[in-house]
C-alpha positions, 0 to 999 in steps of 0.5 A: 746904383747908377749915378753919384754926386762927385763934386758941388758949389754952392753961393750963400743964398741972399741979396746979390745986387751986384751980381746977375743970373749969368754971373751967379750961374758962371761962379757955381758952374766954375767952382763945381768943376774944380771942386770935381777935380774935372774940366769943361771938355770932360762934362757930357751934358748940362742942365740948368734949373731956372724957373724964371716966371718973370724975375729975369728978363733974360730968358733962354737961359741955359746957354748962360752956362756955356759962359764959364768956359769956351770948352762947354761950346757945342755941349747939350744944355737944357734948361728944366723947369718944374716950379719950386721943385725945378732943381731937383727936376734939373738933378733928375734929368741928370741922373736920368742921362746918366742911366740911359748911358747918354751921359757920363759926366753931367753939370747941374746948376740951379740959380734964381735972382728974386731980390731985384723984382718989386714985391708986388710982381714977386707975389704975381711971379710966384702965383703963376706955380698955382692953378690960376682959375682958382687961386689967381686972386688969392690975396697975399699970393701964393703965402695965401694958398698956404694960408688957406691949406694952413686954415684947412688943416687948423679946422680938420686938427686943431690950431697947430700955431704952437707947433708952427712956432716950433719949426720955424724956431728951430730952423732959424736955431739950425740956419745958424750953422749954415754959412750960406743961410740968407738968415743965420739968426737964432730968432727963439720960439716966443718971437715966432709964436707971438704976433707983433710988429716985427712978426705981423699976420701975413695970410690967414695962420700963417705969421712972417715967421712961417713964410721962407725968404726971398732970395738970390742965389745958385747951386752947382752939381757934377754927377758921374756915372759910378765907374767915373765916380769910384776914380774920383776923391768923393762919390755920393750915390743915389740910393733911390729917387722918385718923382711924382706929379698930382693935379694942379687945382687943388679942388681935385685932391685932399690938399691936406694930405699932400697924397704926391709928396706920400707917394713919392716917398713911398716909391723911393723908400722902395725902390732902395729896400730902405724905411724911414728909420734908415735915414740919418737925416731929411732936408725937406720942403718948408716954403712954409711951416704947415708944409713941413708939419703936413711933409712929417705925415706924408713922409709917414714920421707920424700918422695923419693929423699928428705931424705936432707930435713930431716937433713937440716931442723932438723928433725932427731936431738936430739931435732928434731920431730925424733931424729935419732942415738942419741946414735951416731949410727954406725957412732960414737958408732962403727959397731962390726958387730955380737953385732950391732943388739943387742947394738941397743935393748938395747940402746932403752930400756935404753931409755925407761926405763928412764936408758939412762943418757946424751943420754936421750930423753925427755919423750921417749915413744915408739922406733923404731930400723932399723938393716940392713945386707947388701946392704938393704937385711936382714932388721929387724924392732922393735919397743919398748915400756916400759911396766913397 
């Protein structure tokens, strides 16, 4: 136990036309201080997840930062990048400061604005977190790599479009709950299982109902060193975390499998002496519905090619033996890509913290968070538990 989680802000995830990175960044970055009860000359070092890859034409952007007081002048910050996982490879970093005894007060801030670029340029923005010689032209961008790792697993498995179904209804059904969800409608499973107007085809398996939001959005975290944290009104530790990186083309591995999310758990549960069965509760990954159901595996809930049988028997539900996105996950909360990561620690400690309002899982004790960038390559675990 080196590190926790004192205090956090979080904007509702969405379209935010009139704001800016810089103003979303500033508003998070405010109100996680306050919210910490500290001040901008107690902080030691910022880290600002941001991946960018186009969406913004103001690049260097972790000085940003320093714009939400005069008194963060002259402090290290630096901007980390790592795909859709770059706000949990912001988080780590802070975590990491903080064991080295470089740092004892560290800000975080995850932020992405995605709602102002046109949708074709979205689609080029976010393939770029492929390995482009080989998915460059896949066509539906990078909804269609997931199509094809979706039409893959359909092959190996069987058609899995019920249980597909089934998550993306549920997370809706969950998103309901969250006040910062980008879509807090409870869609119900028929819509999401049935093809129509509304719910067309978008790449290969894979139905609208099946791909997460674009969105604009930011998410803020004060992490102290545990000395710090036991002075202060919460402190939600970091039981264990891991962070494993696979190849970048998926022809090098069994995409299948997603083998770097498995290990990542795997080092995590271990290195906090915890099974899967101690956790109240996992936010996960779901950029798409096939990647939740393929994370149930590598999580090891189920064996491989039996992730259906953990939607299908209720496992992964609110009041299941696992409940899984109750926040609504990427699916309904949305997928500002750099904020992600971040919004994801934050919505666990809410949770343990007793903080999390209709989201709240009865009696939660310890979670666990997976943040994935790209297709499985850059794969972060957390595991949290209140300290306080």
């Amino acid at each position: 136990m080196t590190a926790c989680i004192v205090g956090w802000a979080h904007t509702p995830f969405g379209k935010h036309d009139t704001e800016t990175v810089e103003s979303l960044v500033i508003r998070v970055a405010r109100e996680a201080l306050e919210h910490a009860g500290v001040t901008a000359r107690d902080i030691d070092q910022i880290y600002l997840g941001h991946f960018n890859a186009g969406f913004s034409p103001q690049d260097f952007t972790a000085a940003l930062v320093l714009q939400a007081d005069e008194n963060f002048r002259f402090k290290p910050a630096t901007r980390v990048e790592n795909a859709c996982a770059t706000g949990s490879a912001a988080v780590h970093q802070a975590v990491n400061s903080i064991e080295a005894k470089a740092a004892r007060l560290v800000l975080v801030v995850g932020v992405e604005q995605m709602t102002k670029t046109p949708a074709a340029q979205i689609g080029e923005n976010l393939l770029r977190a492929s390995y482009l010689p080989e998915d460059g032209q896949t066509p539906a961008g990078f909804a269609g790599v997931f199509g094809k790792i979706a039409g893959g697993y359909f092959q190996r498995h069987g058609d899995q479009s019920d249980a597909l179904a089934l998550i993306a209804a549920k997370n809706h059904k969950n998103g309901v709950d969250n006040p910062y969800a980008q879509m807090r409608k409870d869609l119900g499973y028929e819509f999401c299982r049935k093809e129509s107007e509304k719910n067309p085809f978008v790449a290969g398996p894979l139905k609208r109902t099946d791909c997460s939001l674009v969105s604009d959005g930011a998410a803020a975290l004060v992490i102290a060193d545990v000395e710090t944290a036991l002075r202060m009104p919460r402190a939600v530790v970091f039981r264990a975390r891991a962070h494993a990186q696979d190849f970048l083309p998926m022809s090098k591995r069994d995409i299948l499998k997603f083998e770097g999310c498995a290990t990542a758990w795997r080092r995590a549960l271990e290195s906090g002496k915890l099974t899967l069965d101690d956790l109240s509760f996992v936010e996960t990954h779901d950029c798409f519905t096939i990647a939740e159901l393929i994370e149930y595996e590598a999580m090891g809930l189920v064996p491989e090619g039996q992730g259906a049988r953990a939607i299908k028997d209720g496992w992964t539900q609110k009041d299941g033996k696992l409940p899984v996105n109750v926040s609504g996950g990427l699916k309904a909360k949305g997928h500002p890509v750099g904020a992600t990561g971040v919004s994801m620690h934050v919505i666990t400690a809410m949770q343990l913290a007793g903080e999390a309002g209709g989201m709240q899982v009865k009696d939660a004790e310890l979670g666990g968070i997976f943040n994935m960038g790209g297709a499985a390559v850059a794969n972060y675990v957390s595991v949290l538990e209140r300290l306080r």
